[in-house]
C-alpha positions in Angstrom: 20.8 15.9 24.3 19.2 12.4 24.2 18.4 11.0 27.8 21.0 8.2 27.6 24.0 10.8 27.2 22.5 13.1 30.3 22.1 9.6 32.5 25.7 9.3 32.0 26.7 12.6 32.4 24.8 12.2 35.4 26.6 9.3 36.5 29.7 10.4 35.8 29.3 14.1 37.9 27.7 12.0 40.7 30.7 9.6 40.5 33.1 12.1 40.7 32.1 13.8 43.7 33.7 10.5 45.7 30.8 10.5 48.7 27.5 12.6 48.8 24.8 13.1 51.6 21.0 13.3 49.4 18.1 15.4 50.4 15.7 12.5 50.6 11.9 13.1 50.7 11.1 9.6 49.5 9.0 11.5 45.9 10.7 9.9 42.4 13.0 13.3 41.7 15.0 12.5 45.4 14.9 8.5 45.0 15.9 8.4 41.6 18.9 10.3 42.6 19.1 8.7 45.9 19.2 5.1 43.3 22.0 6.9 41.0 24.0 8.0 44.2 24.4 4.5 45.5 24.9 3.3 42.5 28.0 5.2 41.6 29.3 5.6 45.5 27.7 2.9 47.4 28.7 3.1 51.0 29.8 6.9 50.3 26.1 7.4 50.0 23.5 8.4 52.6 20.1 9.3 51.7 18.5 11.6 54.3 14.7 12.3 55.3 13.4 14.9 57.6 10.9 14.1 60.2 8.6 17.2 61.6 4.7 18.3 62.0 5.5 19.5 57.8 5.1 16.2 56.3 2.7 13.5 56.2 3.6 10.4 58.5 3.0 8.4 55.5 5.4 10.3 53.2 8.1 9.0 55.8 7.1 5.2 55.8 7.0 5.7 51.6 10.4 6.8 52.1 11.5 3.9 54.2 10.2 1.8 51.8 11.7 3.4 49.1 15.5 3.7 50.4 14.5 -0.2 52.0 14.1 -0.9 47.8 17.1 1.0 46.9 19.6 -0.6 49.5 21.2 2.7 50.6 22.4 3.6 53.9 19.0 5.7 55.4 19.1 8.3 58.0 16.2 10.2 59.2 16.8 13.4 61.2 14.0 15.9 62.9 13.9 19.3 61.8 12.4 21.9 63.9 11.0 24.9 61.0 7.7 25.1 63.0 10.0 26.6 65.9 10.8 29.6 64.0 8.5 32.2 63.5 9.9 33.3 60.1 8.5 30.2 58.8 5.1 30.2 61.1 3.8 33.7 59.9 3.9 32.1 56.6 5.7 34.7 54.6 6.2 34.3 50.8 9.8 33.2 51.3 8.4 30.4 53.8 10.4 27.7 52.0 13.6 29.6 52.3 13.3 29.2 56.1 11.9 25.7 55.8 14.7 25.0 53.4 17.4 26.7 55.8 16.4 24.2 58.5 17.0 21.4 56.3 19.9 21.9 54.8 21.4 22.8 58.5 21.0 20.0 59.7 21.8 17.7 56.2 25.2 19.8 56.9 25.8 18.1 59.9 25.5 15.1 59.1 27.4 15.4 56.2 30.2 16.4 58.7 29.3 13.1 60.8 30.1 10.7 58.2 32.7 13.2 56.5 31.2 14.0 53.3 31.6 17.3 51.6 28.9 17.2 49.2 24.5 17.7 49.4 22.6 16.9 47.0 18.9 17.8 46.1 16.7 16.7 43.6 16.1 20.1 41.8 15.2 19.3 38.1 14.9 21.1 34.7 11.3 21.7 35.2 11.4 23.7 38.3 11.5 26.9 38.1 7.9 27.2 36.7 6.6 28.4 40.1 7.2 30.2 42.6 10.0 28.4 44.4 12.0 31.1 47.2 13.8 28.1 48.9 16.5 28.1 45.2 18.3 30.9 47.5 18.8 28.2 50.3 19.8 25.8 47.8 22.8 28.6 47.0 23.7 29.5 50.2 24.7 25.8 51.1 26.1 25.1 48.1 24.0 22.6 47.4 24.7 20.6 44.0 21.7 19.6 41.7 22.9 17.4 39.3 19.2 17.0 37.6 18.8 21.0 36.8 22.6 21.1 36.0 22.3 18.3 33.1 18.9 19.7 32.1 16.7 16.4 33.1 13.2 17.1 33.5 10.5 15.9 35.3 9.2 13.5 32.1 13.2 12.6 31.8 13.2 11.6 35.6 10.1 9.0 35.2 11.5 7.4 32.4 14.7 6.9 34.5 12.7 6.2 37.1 11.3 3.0 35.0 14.6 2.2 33.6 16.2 1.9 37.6 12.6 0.1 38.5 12.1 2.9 41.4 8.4 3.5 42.4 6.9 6.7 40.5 4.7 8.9 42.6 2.3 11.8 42.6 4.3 14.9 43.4 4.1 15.8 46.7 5.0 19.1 49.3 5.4 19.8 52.5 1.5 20.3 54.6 2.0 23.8 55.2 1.9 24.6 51.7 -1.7 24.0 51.9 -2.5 27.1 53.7 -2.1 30.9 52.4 0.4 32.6 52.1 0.1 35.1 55.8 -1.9 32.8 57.5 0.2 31.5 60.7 0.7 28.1 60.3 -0.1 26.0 63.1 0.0 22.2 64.1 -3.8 21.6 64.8 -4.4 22.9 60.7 -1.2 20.9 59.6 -2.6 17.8 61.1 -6.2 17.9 59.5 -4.6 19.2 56.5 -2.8 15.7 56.9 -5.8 13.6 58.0 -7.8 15.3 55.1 -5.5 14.4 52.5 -5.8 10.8 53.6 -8.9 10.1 53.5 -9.1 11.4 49.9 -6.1 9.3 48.6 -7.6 6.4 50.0 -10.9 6.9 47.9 -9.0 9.0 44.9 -6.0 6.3 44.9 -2.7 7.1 46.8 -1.0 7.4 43.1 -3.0 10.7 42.6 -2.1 14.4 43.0 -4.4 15.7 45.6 -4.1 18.7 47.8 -6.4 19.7 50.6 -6.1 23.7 50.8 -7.1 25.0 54.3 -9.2 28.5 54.3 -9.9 27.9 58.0 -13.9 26.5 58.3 -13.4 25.8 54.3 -11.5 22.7 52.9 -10.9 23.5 49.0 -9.8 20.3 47.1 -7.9 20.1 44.2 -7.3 17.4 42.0 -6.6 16.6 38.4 -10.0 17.6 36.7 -9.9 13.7 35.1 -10.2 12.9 38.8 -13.6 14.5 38.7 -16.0 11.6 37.5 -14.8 9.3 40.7 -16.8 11.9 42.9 -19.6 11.4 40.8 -20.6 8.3 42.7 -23.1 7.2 45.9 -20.1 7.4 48.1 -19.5 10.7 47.8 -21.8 11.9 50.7 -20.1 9.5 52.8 -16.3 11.0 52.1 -17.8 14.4 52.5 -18.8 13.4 56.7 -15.3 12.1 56.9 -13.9 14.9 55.8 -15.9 17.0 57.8 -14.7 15.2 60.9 -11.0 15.9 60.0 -12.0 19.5 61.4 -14.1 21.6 58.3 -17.6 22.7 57.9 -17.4 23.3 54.1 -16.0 21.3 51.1 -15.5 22.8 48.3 -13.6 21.6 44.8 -11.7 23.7 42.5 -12.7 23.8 39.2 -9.2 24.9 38.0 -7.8 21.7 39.1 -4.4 21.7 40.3 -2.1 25.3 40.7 0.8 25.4 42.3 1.1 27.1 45.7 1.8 30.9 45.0 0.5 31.3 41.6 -3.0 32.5 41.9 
């Protein structure tokens, strides 16, 4: 089906639903449907982004920005995942608890401002990876009106351009960063954060780039076209800053980019 007739399938399912709470992280998937949602409810839309120790500070002022651009009523809430040891101990269903916690709380307030319906950006592409948080998605009833239409990730950028929203790097929560069994704890989240920081401000902020923490060893990944910018005099330079975020070895992967779960 051609893009034009799934954006107004889209918009019709969206209309439909009369009033929708969205699971806003700020990334293109949630603000182009955070953008589509206001569009066809307007007030009866509420775009919603979780603050905790998980995401980057600057993922929440992007989001700002981003719902700010958009004009749609923004709420953000806390949510407390590092709390529960189910997430902490890092099992391989760590995003369903993560997920859990979210959606929890989206529930109330979906209940505060009376609307029956949450909505996630979950997109015909997903599913390539290991993603254990889907059965959260289930459990809540959450409605993904992306994955149900079929619109990919390509599709979404392109509507992205068409609705003039802001296309970024895809992004995930910090404590994907660190293997699977390893306890996840604030003091690695934070120089998981820090790390990252410092690399998108000499990488670009528009690139994919994840710090992954093996304890004393930081192991970059980037796209491998990202390479030649380390080729440079600065590079010794970004290597002591990143050893002040908290590691003793740097190290860059020459696969590039994987997805948490599938090495």
């Amino acid at each position: 089906m051609a893009l034009n007739k799934k954006y107004t399938a889209l918009q019709k399912k969206i209309a439909a639903l009369k009033s929708a709470v969205v699971a806003f992280s700020g990334g293109t998937d949630s603000s182009v449907l955070a953008k589509i949602a206001f569009d066809c409810l307007g007030k009866k839309a509420v775009a919603v982004t979780a603050k905790s120790a998980t995401y980057a500070l600057n993922d929440l002022k992007e989001a700002k920005k981003t719902a700010k651009l958009i004009g749609v009523r923004h709420v953000i809430i806390k949510t407390s995942e590092s709390k529960n040891k189910n997430f902490t101990n890092n099992p391989l269903n760590r995003c369903y608890w993560c997920k859990r916690e979210l959606f929890t709380r989206l529930r109330k307030i979906a209940d505060k401002y009376r609307i029956k319906n949450i909505l996630d950006g979950t997109n015909g592409s997903d599913g390539f990876d290991v993603r254990p948080g889907f059965k959260a998605n289930k459990e809540f009833n959450v409605i993904s009106p992306f994955l149900e239409r079929g619109i990919t990730k390509a599709e979404i950028k392109m509507l992205a351009k068409k609705l003039n929203i802001p296309i970024k790097a895809p992004n995930a929560c910090l404590a994907s960063r660190i293997p699977f069994n390893e306890k996840i704890i604030p003091g690695k989240l934070a120089r998981i954060e820090k790390a990252e920081a410092i690399l998108k401000s000499y990488l670009g902020d528009g690139n994919l780039i994840r710090c992954r923490d093996h304890n004393d060893i930081l192991r970059i990944e980037i796209e491998n076209k990202q390479w030649t910018k380390l080729l440079n005099s600065g590079i010794n330079n970004l290597i002591k800053k990143l050893k002040k975020s908290g590691y003793k070895y740097i190290t860059l992967d020459l696969e590039g980019y994987i997805p948490a779960g599938l090495r």
